[in-house]
N, C-alpha and C positions, 0 to 999 in steps of 0.2 A: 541460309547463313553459312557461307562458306569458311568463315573466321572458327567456327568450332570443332570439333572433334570430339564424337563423329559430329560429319555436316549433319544440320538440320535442316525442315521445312516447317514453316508455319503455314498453317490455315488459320487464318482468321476472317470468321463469318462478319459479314455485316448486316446488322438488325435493321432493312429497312421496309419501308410502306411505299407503296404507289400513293402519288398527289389524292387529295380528295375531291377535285374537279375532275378528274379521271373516266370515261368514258369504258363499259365494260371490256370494250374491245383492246383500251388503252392497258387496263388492268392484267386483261390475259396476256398481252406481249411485254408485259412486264415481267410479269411470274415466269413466264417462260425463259425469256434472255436472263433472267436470274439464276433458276435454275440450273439454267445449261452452263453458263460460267463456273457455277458451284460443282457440278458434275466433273468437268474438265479439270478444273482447280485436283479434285481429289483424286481422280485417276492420271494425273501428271505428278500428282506427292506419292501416289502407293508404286508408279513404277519406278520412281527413280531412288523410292527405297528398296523396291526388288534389286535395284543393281549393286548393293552393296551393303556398308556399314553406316548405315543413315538413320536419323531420325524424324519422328513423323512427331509434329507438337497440335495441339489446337489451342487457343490462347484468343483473350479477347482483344478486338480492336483498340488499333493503335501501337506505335511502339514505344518499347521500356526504353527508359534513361536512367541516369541515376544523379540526383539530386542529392549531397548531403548524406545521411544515413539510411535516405530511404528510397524507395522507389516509385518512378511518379509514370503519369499515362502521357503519351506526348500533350494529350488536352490539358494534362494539369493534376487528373484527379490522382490521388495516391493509390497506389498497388496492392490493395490488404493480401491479394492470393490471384493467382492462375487457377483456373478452375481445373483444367486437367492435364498431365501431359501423356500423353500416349505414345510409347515408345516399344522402338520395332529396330530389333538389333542381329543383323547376320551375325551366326556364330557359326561354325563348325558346320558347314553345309547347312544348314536349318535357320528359321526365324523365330527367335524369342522373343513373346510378345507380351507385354507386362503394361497395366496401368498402374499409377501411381499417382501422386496428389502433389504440388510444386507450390510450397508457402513462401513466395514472395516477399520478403519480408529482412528488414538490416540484420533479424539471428542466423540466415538462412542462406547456403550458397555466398557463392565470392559472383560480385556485382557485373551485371550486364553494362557495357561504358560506349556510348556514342561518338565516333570518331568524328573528331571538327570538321574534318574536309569531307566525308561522303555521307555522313548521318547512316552509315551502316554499321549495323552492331559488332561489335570487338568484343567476343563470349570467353570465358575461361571456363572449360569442360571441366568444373568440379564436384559437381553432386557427386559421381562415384565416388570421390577420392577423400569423400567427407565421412565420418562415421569408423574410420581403420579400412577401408576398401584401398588396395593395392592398386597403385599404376605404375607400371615401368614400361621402359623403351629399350629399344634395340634400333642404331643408329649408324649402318654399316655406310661406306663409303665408297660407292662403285666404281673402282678404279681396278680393281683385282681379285681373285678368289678370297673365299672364304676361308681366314687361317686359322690355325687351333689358336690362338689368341682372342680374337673375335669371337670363334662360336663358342668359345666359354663363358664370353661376356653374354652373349647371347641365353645361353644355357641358364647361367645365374639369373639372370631377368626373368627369364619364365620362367622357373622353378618359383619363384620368390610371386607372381602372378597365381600359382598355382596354386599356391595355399590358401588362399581366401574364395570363395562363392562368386565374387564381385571382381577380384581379381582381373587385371586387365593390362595383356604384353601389348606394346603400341611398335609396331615396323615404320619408321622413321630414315627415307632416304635423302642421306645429308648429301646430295651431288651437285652444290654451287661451287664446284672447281669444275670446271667450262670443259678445261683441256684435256682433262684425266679422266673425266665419268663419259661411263660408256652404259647404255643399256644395255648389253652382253654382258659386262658384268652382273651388274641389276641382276639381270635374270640368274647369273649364278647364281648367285650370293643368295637369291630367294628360293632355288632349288634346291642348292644345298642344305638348307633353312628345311625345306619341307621333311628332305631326306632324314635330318635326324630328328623327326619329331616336331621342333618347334614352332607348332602352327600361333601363327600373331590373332587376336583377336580385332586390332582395328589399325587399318592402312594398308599399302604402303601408301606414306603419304613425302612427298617428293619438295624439296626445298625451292629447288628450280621453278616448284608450281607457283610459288607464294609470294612473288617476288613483290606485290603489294601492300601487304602485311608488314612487308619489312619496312617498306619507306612510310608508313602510316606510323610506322611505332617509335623512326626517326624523327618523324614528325611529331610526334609524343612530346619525345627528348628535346626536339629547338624550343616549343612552347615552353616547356619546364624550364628552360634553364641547363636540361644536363649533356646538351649538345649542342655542336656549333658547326659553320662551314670551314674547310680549311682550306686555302688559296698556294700553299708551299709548292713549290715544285722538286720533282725528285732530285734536281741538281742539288736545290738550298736543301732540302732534308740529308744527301749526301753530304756534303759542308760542314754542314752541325754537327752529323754524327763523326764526321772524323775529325772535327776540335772537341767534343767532349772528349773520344778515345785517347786522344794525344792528351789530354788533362788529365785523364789517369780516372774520369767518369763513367757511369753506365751508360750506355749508349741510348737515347729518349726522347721523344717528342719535346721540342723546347718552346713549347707553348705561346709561338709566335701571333696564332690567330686566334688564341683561347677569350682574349679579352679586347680586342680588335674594334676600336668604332663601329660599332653601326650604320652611321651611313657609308662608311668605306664598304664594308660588307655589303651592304647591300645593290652600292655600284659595281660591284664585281658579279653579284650575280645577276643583276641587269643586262651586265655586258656579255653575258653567257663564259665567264674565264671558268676556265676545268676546274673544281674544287671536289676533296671529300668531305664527309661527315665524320668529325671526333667526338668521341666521350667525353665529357670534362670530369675528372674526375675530383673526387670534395676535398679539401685543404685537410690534411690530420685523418681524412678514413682509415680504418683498420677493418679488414674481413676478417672473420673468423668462423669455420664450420667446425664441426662434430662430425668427423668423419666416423662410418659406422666399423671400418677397418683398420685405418691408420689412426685413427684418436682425432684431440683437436688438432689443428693446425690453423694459423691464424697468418697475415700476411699483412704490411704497413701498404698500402697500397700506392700512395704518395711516392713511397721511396721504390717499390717498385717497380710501379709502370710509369711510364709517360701515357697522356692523351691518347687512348689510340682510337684507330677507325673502327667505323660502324657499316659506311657504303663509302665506297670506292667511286672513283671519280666515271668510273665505265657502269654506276648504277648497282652493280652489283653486291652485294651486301658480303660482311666476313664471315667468316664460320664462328667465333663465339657470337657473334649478333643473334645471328638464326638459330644456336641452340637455345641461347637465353631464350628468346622469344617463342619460341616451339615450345619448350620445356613450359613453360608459363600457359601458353592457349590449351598444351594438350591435359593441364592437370596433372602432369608427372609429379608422384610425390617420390619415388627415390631413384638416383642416376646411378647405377651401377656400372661402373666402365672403368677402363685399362689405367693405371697409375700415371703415365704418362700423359694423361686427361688434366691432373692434381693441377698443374701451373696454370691450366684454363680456366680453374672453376673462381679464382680472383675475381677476372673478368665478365664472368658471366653472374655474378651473384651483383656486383656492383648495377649491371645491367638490369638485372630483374628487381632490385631494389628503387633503382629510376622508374624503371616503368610504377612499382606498388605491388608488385607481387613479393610472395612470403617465397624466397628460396625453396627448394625441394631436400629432402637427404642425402648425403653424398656417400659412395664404397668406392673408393678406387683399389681395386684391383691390382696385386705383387705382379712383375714381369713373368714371362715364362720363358726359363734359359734351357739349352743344348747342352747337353754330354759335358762339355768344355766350358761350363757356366757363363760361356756369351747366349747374347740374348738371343733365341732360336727364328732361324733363317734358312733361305732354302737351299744353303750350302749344309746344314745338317739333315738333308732329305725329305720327304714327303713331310712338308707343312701345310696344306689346304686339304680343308674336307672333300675336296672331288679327289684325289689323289688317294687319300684313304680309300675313299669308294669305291672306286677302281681296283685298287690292291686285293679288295674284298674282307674292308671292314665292316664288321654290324655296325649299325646306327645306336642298335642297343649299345655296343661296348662301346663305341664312343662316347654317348652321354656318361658312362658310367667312369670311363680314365678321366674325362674332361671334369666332371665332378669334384674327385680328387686333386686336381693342380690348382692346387690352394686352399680346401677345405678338407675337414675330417670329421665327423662326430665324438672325437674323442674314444671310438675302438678300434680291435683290430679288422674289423671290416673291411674289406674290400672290394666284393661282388654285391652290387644292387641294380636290383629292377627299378623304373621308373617311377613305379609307385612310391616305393620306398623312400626314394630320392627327395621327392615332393612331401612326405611325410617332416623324415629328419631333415632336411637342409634350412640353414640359419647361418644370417652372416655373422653373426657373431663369433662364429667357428672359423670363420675365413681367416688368413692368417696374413701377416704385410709380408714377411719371407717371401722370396722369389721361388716357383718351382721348377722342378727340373723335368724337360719331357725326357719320359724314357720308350723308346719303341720298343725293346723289349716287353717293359711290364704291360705294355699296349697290348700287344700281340700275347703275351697270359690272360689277357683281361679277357681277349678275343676267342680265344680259344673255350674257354670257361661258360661264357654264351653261347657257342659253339656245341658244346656237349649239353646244353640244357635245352636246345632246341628241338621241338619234334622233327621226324625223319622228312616226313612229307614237306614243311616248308622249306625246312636246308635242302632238301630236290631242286625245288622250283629255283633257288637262290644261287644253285652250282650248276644249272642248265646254261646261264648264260658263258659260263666260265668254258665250258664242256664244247659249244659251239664254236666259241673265239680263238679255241687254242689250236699248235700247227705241228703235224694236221690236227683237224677237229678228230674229236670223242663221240660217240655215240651216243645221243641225245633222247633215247627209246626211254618208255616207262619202267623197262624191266631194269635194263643195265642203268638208266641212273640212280634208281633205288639199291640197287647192290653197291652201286659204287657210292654211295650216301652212307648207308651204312658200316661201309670200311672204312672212308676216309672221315668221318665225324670225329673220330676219338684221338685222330692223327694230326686233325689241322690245328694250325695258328691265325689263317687266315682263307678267305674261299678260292683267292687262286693258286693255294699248291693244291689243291683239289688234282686239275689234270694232270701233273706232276706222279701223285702220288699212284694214281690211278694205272699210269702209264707203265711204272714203274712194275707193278703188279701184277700186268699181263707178262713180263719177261719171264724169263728162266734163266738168269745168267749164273751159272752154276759152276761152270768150269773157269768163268773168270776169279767168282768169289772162292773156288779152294783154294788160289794160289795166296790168295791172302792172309797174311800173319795170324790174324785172327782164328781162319781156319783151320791151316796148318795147327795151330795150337790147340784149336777141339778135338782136333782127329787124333793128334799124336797124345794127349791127355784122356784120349778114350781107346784103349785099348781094344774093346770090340766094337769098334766103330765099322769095320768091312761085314762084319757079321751080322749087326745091326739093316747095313744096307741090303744085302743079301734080304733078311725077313722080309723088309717093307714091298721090296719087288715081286715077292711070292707073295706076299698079301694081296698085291693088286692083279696077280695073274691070277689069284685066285678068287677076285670079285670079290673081297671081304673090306677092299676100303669103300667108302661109299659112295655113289654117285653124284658128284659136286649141280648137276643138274634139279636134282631133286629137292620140296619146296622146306623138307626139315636138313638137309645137306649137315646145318651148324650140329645141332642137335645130334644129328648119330654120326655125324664126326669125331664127336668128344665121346661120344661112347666108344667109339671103334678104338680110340687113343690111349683111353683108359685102359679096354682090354689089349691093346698092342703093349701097354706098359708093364701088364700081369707077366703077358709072353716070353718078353725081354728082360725081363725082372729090374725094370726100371722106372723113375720117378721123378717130377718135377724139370729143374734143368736139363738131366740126362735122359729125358727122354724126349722135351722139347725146343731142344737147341738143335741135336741131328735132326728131327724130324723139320723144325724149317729149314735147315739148312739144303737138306734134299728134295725140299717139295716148292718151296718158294726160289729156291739158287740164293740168297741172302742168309745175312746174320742177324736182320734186326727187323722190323717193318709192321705194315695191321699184323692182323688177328690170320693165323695161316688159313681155315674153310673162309673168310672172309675174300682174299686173294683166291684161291680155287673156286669159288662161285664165279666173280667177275673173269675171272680169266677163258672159263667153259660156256659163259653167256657170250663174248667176245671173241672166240675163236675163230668165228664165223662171219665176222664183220670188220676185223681189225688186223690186218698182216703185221704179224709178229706174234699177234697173243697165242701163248703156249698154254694149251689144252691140261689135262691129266696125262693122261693117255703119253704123249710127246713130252712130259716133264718125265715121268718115270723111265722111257727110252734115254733120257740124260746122262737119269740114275748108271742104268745099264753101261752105257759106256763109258761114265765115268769112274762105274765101279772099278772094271780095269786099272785105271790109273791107279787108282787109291790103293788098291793089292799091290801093284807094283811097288 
């Protein structure tokens, strides 16, 4: 049954006997081809639930319809219960395999409906969504990367899936725009998806697949009444819309074929004339939702909209058709998505009420504006999550800024882990205000995950950074663990990684005295030549310590301390000369952090100034500085 989500398979046994005239030999080729069909039957249902998110049912003969309030056997008799369903659902790399017990019955479940033209079952996936069990979707549109607008919509769905046991995020790809959806995208958009975490629990499931479903559910709407063919051409629908415009109207279907003879219609589609399918929409409707963000909002729908279309005269169905319809088969109980959705949900509620379905919840989501409170674009820089990725954002801090454009818990909070997230997140916090991305506070967010990470993984995470860069960096276990722990505390993001790294091996020392800043420590430290003097006989006299060695940090800071005794200095005035001379800067890591990588490096990286070669620096720039 392809109509449900997840697809199903039924096994249904059939209770029968061989003849009673039957001859033993007749009997056993009986049992046997019985059998073997039965065998078959079940290892063609368990593999093709190995392939995915399917289920496996056993149910007794015959197919369900639905009669009235209740439900009957095609033979006739009524449905008191389904004896079992046995259900086998991919989740997370693994098969969770659960039975449960299926009461058939008008209290129970939203009803299985036989479609007039193929007598194949039309299911609404709702047990889960019955009882408070969460369903949401996530409904990207393969045209383009994945933008921080989307994966927030995205993010709130799963989050809002995750809080419940039963909880279920559905991956939903809306690509019935022909000309624009690419499969390259797809694959973005689903990579990038994976990247930060939010693994879908069932699909993806593709519009483009279903194109059946739609015109079966068209076919719904002409039976009922709340569809019709329409024969206009675009010339005459141009015409109309620019004598309403010039009347000073909304521009809108004028319901030329709303009410159209019958047998005219039906000579028109005899004769094969191009026609779409319109909605008609009811005399006097009024929608009104509860929005779970913006409040109620209600719409005259009459004054509205015009008729519009469902399927297009090239067969192909509109985009509210297929959500309405999706939305309905897949059991979504609430649609969390972008505000600019708001004008669609009209449309789509009208539709799911033709067909007999209960609308779902609705959150439409505040815009997310740039620096300059337009709405954010990729003239205010890196808007897709592969761009971030790139740059060398965590996924962690992603979730964690994407989180906040829009919601709050109501403290000052602003660093949470995933779990957290999933704990306190409620829309009811969500706010309509539009937010504002800030890269900055991104790259705080970044940095903050950054320093809470162990050494070892941020290694494996800055190796790739380490290779790509020009020239590359040395990619060994030793130096990038050194250079992990200098530059941890320093980044914003993983590619100033080489940057900083690089930076660390120099000695520019004679560039930085010329600078104001220096000039202004030396001349505000009056034994600043004397100063330099010490440090050079410290190290001609082996008493600074071997930047090679595996405690280097450790009796560094001892040696600093007692250099501080020496010098009868402290704090600033002892550790602003001291990197000024040993690093050639005024600001940067931690100074033995810089002298380790720099002495692992000297040997692999032309330029990296050793110990040894920085304090020769010293040496001749002492001269200067006396002069």
């Amino acid at each position: 049954d392809i109509y449900t989500y997840p697809p199903r398979i039924y096994l249904m046994p059939l209770l029968l006997r061989p003849r009673s005239d039957q001859n033993e030999r007749g009997r056993t080729k009986f049992l046997k081809v019985s059998l073997g069909l039965a065998v078959c039957s079940c290892v063609f249902a368990m593999l093709y639930v190995a392939r995915g998110t399917t289920q496996l049912r056993l149910a007794r003969t015959g197919s369900i319809a639905r009669a009235g309030s209740s439900h009957y056997y095609s033979n006739g008799r009524r449905a008191t219960g389904l004896l079992v369903k046995k259900q086998h659902i991919h989740k997370g790399g693994g098969v969770q395999k659960g039975i449960t017990s299926l009461l058939c019955d008008s209290k129970r479940s939203r009803p299985f409906e036989v479609s007039p033209k193929s007598n194949r079952l039309l299911s609404v996936y709702a047990e889960q969504s019955e009882g408070g069990n969460t369903r949401v979707r996530f409904a990207p549109s393969p045209t383009g990367s994945l933008h921080v607008g989307g994966a927030r919509t995205a993010l709130y769905n799963w989050l809002l899936a995750q809080k419940t046991d039963q909880g279920k995020f559905v991956l939903r790809v809306e690509d019935t725009d022909v000309a624009r959806s690419t499969r390259e995208s797809e694959e973005s958009v689903l990579g990038d998806l994976k990247w930060l975490g939010l693994r879908w629990d069932e699909g993806p499931f593709r519009q483009s697949e279903r194109g059946d479903i739609y015109k079966e559910m068209v076919q719904k709407l002409l039976e009922s009444g709340n569809a019709y063919p329409c024969f206009s051409t675009d010339e005459e629908l141009e015409e109309a819309k620019a004598k309403q415009l010039a009347e000073g109207k909304n521009a809108k279907y004028d319901g030329k074929w709303r009410d159209a003879d019958p047998e005219v219609v039906q000579k028109m589609l005899e004769d094969g004339v191009p026609h779409t399918y319109r909605f008609k929409i009811p005399k006097g409707e009024v929608i009104t939702i509860n929005d779970k963000v913006r409040g109620t909002v209600s719409w005259d729908a009459e004054a509205t909209l015009g008729d519009f279309i469902l399927l297009r005269s090239t067969g192909i169905p509109v985009y509210n058709f297929c959500v309405a319809v999706d939305d309905a088969l897949m059991g979504i109980t609430t649609v969390v998505r972008a505000e600019e959705h708001l004008t669609n949900t009209v449309r789509q509620v009208l539709i799911l009420k033709a067909l007999g379905y209960t609308p779902p919840e609705y959150a439409h989501l505040s815009l997310i504006l740039g620096q300059d409170k337009q709405k954010l674009s990729k003239r205010h820089g890196a808007t897709s999550v592969t761009q971030f990725k790139e740059e060398g954002f965590l996924p962690e801090a992603m979730i964690n800024y994407l989180s906040l454009l829009g919601w709050n818990e109501g403290t000052d909070q602003e660093i949470y882990e995933v779990p957290e997230l999933v704990e306190k997140f409620a829309l009811e916090r969500v706010i309509k205000s539009p937010a504002v991305f800030d890269m900055e506070k991104l790259k705080w967010v970044n940095s903050q995950h950054i320093r809470a990470m162990e050494t070892e993984e941020l290694q494996n995470l800055i190796e790739p950074f380490f290779k790509s860069a020009e020239p590359p960096l040395p990619s060994d276990p030793e130096f990038l663990s050194a250079a992990t722990k200098m530059c941890q505390p320093r980044m914003s993001v993983l590619s100033e990684a080489p940057e900083i790294a690089r930076e660390a091996l120099a000695h520019p020392l004679a560039v930085t005295l010329e600078s104001e800043e220096a000039r202004k420590l030396i001349e505000d430290d009056k034994n600043f030549p004397e100063f330099t003097e010490v440090l050079v006989s410290e190290f001609e006299a082996g008493e600074i310590p071997n930047p090679s060695s595996e405690d280097f940090e450790a009796d560094f800071k001892k040696w600093a301390k007692a250099l501080g005794k020496k010098t009868s200095r402290k704090g600033k005035g002892l550790f602003m000369p001291l990197r000024l001379l040993l690093t050639g800067r005024m600001q940067g890591p931690e100074v033995p952090h810089q002298l380790a990588l720099a002495e692992k490096a000297s040997d692999k990286i032309a330029g990296a100034i050793c110990l040894r070669e920085r304090i020769d620096n010293v040496k001749a720039e002492l001269i200067h500085v006396n002069a």
